[in-house]
Structures are given as C-alpha cells and as structure tokens.
NUVEXFI-487859 format. One line per 4 residues: number of its first residue (from 1); their letters; for each residue x, y negated, z negated of N, C-alpha, C. Coordinates in steps of 0.2 Angstrom, whole numbers. Layout:
residues N
NUM	a	X/Y/Z/X/Y/Z/X/Y/Z  ...
//
This chain:
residues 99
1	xxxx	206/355/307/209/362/306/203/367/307  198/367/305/191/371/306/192/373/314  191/368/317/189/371/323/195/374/328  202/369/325/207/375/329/205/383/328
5	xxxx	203/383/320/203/389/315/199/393/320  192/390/320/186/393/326/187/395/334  192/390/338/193/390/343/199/396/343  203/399/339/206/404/337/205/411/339
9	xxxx	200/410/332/197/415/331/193/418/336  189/415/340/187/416/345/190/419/350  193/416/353/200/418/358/201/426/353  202/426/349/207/435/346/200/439/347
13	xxxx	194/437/346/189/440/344/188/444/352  187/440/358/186/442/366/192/446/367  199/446/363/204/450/365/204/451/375  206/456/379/204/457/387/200/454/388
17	xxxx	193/452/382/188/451/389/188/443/390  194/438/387/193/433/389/194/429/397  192/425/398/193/424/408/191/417/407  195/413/411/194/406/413/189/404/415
21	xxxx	189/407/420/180/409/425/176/411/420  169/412/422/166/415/418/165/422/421  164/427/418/164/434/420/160/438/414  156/443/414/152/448/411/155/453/410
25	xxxx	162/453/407/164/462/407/163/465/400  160/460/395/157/467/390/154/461/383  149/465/381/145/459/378/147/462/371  153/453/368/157/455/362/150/453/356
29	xxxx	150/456/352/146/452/345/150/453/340  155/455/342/159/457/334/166/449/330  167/449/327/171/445/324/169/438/325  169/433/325/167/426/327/161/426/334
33	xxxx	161/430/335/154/432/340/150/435/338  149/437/331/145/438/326/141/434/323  142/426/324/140/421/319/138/417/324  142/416/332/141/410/335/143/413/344
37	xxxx	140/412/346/138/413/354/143/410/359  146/405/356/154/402/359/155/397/355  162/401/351/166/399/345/170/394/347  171/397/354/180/393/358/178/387/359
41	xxxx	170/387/363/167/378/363/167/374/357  164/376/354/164/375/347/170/372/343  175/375/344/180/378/341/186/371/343  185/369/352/187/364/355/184/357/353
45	xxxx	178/360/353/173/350/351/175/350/344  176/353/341/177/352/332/187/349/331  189/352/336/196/348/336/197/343/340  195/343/344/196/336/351/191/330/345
49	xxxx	186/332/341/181/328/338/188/326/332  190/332/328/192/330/322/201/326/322  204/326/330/209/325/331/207/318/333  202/316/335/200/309/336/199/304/332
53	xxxx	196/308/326/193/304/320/200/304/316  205/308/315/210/306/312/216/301/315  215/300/320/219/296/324/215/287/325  209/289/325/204/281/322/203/280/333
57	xxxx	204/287/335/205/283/343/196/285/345  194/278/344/188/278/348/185/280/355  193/277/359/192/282/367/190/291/365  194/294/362/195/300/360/187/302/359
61	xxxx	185/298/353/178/302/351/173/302/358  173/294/361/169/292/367/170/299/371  176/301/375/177/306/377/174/315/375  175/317/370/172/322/366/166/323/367
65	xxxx	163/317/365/155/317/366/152/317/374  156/311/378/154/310/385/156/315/389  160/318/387/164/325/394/165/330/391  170/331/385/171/339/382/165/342/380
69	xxxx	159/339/376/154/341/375/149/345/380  147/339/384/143/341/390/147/346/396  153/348/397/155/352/400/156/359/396  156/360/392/156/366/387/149/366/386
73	xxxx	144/362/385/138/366/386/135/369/391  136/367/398/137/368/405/140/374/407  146/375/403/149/379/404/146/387/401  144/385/394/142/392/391/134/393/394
77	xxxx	131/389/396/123/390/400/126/394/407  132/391/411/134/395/417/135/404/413  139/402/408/142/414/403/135/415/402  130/412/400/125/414/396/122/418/402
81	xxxx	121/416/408/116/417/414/120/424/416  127/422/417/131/429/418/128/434/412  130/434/407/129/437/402/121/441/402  117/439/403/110/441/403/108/445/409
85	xxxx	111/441/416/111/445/422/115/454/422  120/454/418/124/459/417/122/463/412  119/460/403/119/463/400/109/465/397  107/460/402/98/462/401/96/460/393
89	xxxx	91/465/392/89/467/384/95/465/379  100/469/380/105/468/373/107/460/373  107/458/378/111/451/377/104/445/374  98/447/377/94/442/377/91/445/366
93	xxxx	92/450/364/94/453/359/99/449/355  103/449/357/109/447/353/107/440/353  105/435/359/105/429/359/101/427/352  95/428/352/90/429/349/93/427/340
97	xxx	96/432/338/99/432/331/105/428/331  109/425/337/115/422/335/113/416/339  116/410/335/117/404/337/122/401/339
//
C-alpha cells in the first residue's frame, strides 16, 4: 500500500506536467517531489515488489528486480538529463538536497 500511496502521490504532485515521454516542462519540488526525485518509480517498484511478496510469486519479484527496476532507473537518468539540460543550476540544485 506505501508504494501505490507514493506512486499516487506523485502522479497528483506533477499535476499537467506529467508526460509518458519524458519532457522538461517545469521543474516540480513541491509535494512528494520535495523528498524524492521520482516517487512514481519508486512508488511502482514498492507495489510491483509488495504485490509480489504478498502473493509468495517468485517470478514476480524476479521480474521487479530484473526489468521494473532497471527500466525506471534508465528511465529517470533519461528525465534527469532532460531536466538538467532545461533546468541548469536549479535542477542540478534541487538534485543535490533530494534523493
């Protein structure tokens, strides 16, 4: 439940600026982007992990760590590169204090 909770939140926190794609259109820090630099990933491995574990499906977790994982980290290194290229100082700023 944490990570839907986070995966959530996150999503409400990006409001318009969320996009499939990655895209630079406004550098959020406020609400669950205030604690963590991508909730939604996060937010997805903590449910894909905790749906796993409650279910005893071994494929599940195998998968979460082999694919969900490593694609969401890939993915937020692709936002981050956006993000930096777009937002300079303040992003590499923001980076710095949030994890």
């Amino acid at each position: 439940m944490a990570g839907l909770g986070l995966w959530v939140w996150g999503f409400l926190s990006l409001g318009k600026s969320f996009a499939v794609l990655p895209k630079a259109k406004e550098l959020k820090t406020k609400g669950a982007y205030k604690f963590f630099r991508h909730p939604i990933y996060i937010g997805i491995a903590l449910s894909c992990l905790g749906i796993s574990l409650g279910m005893g499906s071994l494929p599940g977790i195998l998968f979460t760590f082999l694919i969900i994982i490593p694609l969401n980290i890939f993915r937020a290194k692709k936002e981050e590169k956006e993000l930096e290229k777009k937002f300079g100082k303040d992003y590499l700023e923001y980076k710095s204090k949030v994890r």
